[in-house]
Structure formats: structure tokens, C-alpha cells
C-alpha positions as CSV (number, residue, x, y, z in Angstrom):
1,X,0.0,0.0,0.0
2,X,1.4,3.3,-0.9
3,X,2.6,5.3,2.1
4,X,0.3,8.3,1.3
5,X,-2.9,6.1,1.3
6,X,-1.8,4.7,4.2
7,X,-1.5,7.8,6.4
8,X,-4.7,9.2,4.7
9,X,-6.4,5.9,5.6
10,X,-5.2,5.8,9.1
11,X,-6.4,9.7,9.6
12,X,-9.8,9.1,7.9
13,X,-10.2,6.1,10.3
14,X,-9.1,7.7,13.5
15,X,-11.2,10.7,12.7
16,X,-14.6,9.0,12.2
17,X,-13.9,6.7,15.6
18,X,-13.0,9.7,17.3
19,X,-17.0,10.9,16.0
20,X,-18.5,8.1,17.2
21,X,-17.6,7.5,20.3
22,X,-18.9,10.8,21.8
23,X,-22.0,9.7,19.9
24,X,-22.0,6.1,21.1
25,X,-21.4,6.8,24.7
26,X,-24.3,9.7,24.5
27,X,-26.4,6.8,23.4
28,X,-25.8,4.5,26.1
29,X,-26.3,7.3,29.0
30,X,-29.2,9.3,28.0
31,X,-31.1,5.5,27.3
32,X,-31.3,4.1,30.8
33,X,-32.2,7.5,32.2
34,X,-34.9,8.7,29.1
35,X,-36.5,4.7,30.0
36,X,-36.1,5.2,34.1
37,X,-34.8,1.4,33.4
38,X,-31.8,-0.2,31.2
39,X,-33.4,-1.2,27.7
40,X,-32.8,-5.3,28.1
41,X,-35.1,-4.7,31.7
42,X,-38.6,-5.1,31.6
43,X,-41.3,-2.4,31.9
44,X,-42.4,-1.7,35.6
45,X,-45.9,-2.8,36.0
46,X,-48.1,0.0,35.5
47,X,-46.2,2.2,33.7
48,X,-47.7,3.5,30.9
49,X,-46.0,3.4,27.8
50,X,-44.6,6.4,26.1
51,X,-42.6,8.1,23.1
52,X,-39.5,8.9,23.4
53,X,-39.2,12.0,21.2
């Protein structure tokens, strides 16, 4: 592989992880407390069901 791809390959890749795991970890916070429960749980019994947006 030519060096130049290489280091533009490496960049691109470290750029669009770096992106994601803000994104990813935002994700997995704002979940369990949007839900008042971890998604895998079940539902408490009598709580009504709602949207999320």
C-alpha cells in the first residue's frame, strides 16, 4: 500500500472513531435515564408506555 494512502487511511479512520464515540457513549447514558430502566429490563408494572421523542 502506498505510504500516502496509508496515512490518509489511518487519519480518515481515527477521525470518524473519534466521531463516534462521543455519539456512542451519548447513546448509552441518555437510554437508561430517558427509559427510568436499562433497555434489556422489563417495563415496571403499570407504567404507561410512552414516546420517546
Amino acid at each position: 500500500m502506498h505510504a500516502e494512502l496509508h496515512r490518509f487511511l489511518a487519519r480518515l479512520t481515527g477521525t470518524v472513531v473519534l466521531t463516534l464515540v462521543p455519539v456512542i457513549f451519548t447513546a448509552f447514558v441518555s437510554m437508561p435515564m430517558a427509559l427510568s430502566r436499562h433497555p434489556g429490563e422489563p417495563a415496571p408494572a403499570g407504567q404507561v408506555a410512552r414516546h420517546m421523542s
